[in-house]
N, C-alpha and C positions, 0 to 999 in steps of 0.2 A: 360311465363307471363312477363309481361313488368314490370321493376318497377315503383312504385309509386311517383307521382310528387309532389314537394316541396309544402304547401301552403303558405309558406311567402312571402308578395306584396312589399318587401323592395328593390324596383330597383334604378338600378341608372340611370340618366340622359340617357344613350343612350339604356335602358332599356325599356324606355318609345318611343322613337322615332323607334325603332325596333317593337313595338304592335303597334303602328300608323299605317304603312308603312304595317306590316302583316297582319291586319285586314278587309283594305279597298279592296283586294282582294277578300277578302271571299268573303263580303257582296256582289259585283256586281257580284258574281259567278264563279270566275276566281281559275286559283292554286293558292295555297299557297306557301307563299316566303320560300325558303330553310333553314335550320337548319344550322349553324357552324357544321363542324366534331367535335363528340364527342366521348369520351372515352366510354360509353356507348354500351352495342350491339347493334346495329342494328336491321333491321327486318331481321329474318330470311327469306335466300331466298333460291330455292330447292338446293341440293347438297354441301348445305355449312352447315360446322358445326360450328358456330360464338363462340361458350362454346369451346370451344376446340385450337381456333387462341392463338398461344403465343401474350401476349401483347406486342404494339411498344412503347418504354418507346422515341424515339427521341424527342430532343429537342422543335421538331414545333410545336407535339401534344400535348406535355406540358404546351405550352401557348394558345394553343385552347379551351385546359378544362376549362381556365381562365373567360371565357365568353360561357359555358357552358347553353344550352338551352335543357328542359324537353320533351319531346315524344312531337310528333304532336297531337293536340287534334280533337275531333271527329269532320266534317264534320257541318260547320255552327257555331261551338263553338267558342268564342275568346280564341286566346291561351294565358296561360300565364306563361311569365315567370319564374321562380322557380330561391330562391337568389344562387346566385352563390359561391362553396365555394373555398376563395383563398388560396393553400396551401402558406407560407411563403418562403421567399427565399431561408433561410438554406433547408426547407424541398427537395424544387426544385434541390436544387443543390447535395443532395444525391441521387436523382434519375436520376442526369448525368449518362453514362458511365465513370468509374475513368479512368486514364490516366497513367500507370506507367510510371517513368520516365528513360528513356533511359540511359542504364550505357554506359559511356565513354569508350570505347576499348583504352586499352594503346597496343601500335605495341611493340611485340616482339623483342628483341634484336635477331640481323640476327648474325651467324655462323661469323668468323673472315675468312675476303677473304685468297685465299689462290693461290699464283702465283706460277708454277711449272718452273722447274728449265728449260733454256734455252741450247742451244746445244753448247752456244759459253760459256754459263757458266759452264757446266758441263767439257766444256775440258780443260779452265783456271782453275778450280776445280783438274782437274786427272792431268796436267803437268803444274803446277806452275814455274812460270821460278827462273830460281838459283840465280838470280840478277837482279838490273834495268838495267845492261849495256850488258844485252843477245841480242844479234842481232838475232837471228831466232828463236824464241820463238817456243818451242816443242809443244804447243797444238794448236796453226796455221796448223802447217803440220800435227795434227792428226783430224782436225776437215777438213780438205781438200778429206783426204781417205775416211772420213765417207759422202758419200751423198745418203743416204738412205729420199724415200719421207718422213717419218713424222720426227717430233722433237722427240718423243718415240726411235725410231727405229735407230735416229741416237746418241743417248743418250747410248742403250745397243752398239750399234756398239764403241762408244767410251769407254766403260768399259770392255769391253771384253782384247781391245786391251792393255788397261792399266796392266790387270791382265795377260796377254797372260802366263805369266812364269811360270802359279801356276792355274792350272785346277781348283782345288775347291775352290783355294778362288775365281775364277773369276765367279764359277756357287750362291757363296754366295752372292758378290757384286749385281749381277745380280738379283737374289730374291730380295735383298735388296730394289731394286730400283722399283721390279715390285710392291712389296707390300705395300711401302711406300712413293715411289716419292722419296727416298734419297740417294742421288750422294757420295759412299764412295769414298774421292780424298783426297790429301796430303794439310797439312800448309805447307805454305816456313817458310822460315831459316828467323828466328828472336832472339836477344837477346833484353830484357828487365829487366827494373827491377820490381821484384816480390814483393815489400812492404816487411815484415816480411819473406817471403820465401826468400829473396835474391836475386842476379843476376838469371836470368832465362836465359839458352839458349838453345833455340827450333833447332831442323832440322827434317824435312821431313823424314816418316817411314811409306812403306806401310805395310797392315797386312796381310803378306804373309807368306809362310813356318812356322819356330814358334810360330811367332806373329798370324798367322790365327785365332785362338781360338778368338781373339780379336771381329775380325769381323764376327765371328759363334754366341758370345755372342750379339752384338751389333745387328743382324739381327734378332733372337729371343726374343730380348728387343722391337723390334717396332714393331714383332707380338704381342706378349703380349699385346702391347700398344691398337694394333686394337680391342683384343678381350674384352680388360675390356672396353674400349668405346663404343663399340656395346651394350654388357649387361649393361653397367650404364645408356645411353642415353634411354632405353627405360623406364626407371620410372623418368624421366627428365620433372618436367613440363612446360620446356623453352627450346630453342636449346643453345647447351654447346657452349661455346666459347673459346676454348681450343683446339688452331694447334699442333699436333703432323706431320705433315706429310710435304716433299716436305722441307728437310731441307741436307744443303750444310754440310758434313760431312766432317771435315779433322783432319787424322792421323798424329803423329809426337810422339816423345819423348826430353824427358831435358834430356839434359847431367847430370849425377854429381847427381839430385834432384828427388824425386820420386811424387814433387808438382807442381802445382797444376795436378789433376786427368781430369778436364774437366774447359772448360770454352765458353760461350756464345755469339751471337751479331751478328744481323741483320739477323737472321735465319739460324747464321752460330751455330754450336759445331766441339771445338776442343776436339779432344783425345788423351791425353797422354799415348800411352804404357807402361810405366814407371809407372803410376799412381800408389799411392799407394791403392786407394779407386775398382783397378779396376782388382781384381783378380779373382772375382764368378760372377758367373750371376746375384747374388743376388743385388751384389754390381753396378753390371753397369745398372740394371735398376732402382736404386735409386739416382746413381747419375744423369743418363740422364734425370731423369723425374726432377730434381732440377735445372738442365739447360735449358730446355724444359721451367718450369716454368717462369725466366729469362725470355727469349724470349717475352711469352704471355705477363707477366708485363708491357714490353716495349711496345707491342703493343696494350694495356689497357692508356698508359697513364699513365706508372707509379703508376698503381693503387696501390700498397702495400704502397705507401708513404704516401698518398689520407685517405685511410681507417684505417692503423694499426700503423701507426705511433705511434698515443695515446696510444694504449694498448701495443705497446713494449716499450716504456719508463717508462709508468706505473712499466712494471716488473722490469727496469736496478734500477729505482726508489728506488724500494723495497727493494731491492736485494744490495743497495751500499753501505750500510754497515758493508756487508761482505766481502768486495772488499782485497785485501791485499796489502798493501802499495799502495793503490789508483787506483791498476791496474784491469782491468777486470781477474781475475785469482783468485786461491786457493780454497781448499777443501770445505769452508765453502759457499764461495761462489757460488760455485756447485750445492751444497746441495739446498743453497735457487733458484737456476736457477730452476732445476728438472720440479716443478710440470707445469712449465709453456714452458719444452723444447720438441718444438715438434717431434725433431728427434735426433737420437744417437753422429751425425756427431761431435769430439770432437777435440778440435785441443790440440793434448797431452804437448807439449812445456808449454803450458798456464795450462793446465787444467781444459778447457772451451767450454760447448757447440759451436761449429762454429755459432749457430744462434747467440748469443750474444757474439761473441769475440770481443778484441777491436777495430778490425779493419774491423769487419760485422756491415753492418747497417738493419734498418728494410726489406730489399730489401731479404738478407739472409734469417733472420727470416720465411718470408712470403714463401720462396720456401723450407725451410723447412715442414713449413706448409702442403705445395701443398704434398710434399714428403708422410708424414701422412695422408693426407686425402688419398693418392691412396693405401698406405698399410691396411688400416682399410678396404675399398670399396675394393679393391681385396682380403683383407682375407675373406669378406663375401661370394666373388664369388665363391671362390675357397674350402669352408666349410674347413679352416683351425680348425687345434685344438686350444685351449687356449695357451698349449704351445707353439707350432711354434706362435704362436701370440705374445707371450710375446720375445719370442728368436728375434725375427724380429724389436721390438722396442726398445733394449739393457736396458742402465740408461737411455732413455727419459722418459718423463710422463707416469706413469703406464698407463693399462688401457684404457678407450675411454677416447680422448683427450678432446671432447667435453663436456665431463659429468666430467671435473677436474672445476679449478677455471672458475669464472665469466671470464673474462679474455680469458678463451679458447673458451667459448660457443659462445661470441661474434664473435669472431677470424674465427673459423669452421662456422659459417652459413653464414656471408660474404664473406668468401673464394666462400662454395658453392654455393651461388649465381651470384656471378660474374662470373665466370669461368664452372660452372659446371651445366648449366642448373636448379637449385636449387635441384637437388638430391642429395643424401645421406641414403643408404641402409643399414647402422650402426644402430644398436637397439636403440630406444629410451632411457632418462636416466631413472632412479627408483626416 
């Protein structure tokens, strides 16, 4: 059944010129002039089911409804128009399509590049010359022996050679290098001076025959490294920006000093055999992961200065009242360091966290930091007990470091955002 047509003769102007122009057909017996498309069914016609058509809400037929005309009338009859009804604007503009709007992609921070050691570096790495006044520099003639086609192949060719003396350390160094890209070779002979350590002097010491253990730990330490990075990165919901790999390694010891343990720069780490810090395994992957940190720093930008500065001042702030005779040192002032030290590292002379000793700046702090975020995220990995957990973080900050003051919360989730893809596998606070 069709429906029923309007009786109101309220037309407008072109209302009347459309029944003109309609009507004069009829009468001389001609078609009838077309209808506008209307939102109305239609006549049915066979095989269509017009009750059944989703309706088309477009634009166009929205404005056709506008000027909407009633059924054709019978045959001889004048048609007439039926008022049209206009929906209002707002109403039209609800029966758009909405349009959500397009969320802006921010590009992912990409991985920290990462340049693998060259064959000319890796043999001024293994044979450092004894002085600037060596006329035939010993890793000349050792990178001449080595011409193996790739740079891999002549890299193990050059470490083999280095270790020839000492079978297992050389099958160590070797791993070393396959697993991580890292050239064990010597610092030269340096004397400097060490700030509050003293005169420091360095000489060249491979890790061979007793010293070996050195380089068994330190080969172990940069597995390690792969395996918590593998498990961390996969609840990462950003790629981690944190180079462990493809770093210039060199052995030596001080004379006379058993300081510094390790130190950092330009993807180089030195290791002092001597070190005091580096006699367990436990110890050398706490230190390396704190020189490791360094490194990344540097190639951030200096980021620890950027971001932490304010919250490590905040604490020397707090904290300087307890100072003793004005120096970064004494018991009490310990006590107040504590809840805000992120690792045990103490420099015993002072009696003071190393993050905050007089002579650390926030740069310390920050790879202390790094240091506890990777003991908390490997004790998780590793379903450590509470105790080994508490054993592993001496008098620093009880506890999760993140869940202490305002101060660490901030400190921990910057940290893992920058460096660590924003994960963090440590239990939420209470």
């Amino acid at each position: 059944m069709r429906p029923a047509a309007h009786s109101s003769l309220a037309l407008r102007p072109i209302g009347y010129l459309r029944l003109v122009f309609c009507t004069i057909p009829l009468v001389l017996g001609l078609p009838a002039c077309q209808s506008p498309r209307s939102q109305r069914a239609p006549v049915s016609a066979p095989g269509v089911d017009h009750q059944n058509r989703s309706p088309d809400t477009s634009t166009k037929q929205i404005f056709h409804s506008m000027d909407h005309i009633a059924a054709s009338p019978a045959r001889g009859s004048v048609p007439v128009k039926s008022a049209a009804v206009v929906p209002s604007p707002k109403k039209l503009l609800k029966t758009l399509p909405s349009v959500e709007p397009v969320a802006k992609k921010t590009a992912s921070p990409k991985p920290l590049a990462v340049k693998p050691i060259t064959p000319s570096e890796a043999a001024l790495l293994l044979y450092p010359p004894k002085s600037d006044k060596e006329r035939a520099p010993a890793f000349k003639s050792a990178l001449q022996l080595c011409t193996q086609p790739s740079d891999a192949l002549r890299i193990r060719c050059l470490i083999k050679g280095r270790y020839l003396s000492d079978t297992r350390a050389s099958k160590l160094a070797l791993e070393l290098y396959d697993s991580a890209g890292v050239v064990a070779g010597l610092r030269p002979r340096q004397v400097r001076d060490g700030g509050w350590r003293g005169t420091l002097r360095m000489v060249p010491e491979l890790p061979t025959g007793r010293r070996r253990k050195h380089l068994r730990m330190v080969t172990r330490t940069f597995q390690d490294y792969r395996r918590f990075f593998t498990w961390l990165d996969k609840s990462a919901p950003k790629a981690r920006r944190y180079r462990f790999t493809h770093i210039s390694f060199k052995f030596y010891q001080t004379l006379g000093k058993r300081t510094p343990s390790a130190s950092a720069w330009d993807w180089n780490i030195a290791y002092n055999l001597n070190g005091s810090l580096l006699h367990h395994e436990a110890g050398v992957r706490e230190t390396l992961y704190h020189e490791l940190f360094h490194l990344n720093d540097a190639a951030h930008g200096r980021w620890s200065g950027h971001k932490l500065q304010g919250i490590y001042d905040s604490v020397l702030k707090r904290c300087k009242k307890h100072m003793r005779k004005g120096n970064r040192q004494g018991a009490k002032y310990q006590r107040c360091l504590r809840p805000y030290a992120p690792y045990k590292t103490t420099v015993l002379s002072d009696n003071v966290f190393y993050a905050f000793h007089r002579e650390s700046d926030v740069g310390e702090y920050a790879a202390e930091l790094a240091v506890r975020y990777y003991l908390e995220n490997r004790a998780v990995m590793l379903k450590l007990s509470a105790r080994a957990r508490k054993k592993a973080l001496g008098y620093s900050a009880p506890g999760s470091f993140k869940c202490g003051p305002k101060e660490n919360t901030t400190a921990w989730k910057l940290m893992a955002d920058e460096f660590f893809g924003g994960a963090d596998k440590t239990a939420p606070c209470p």
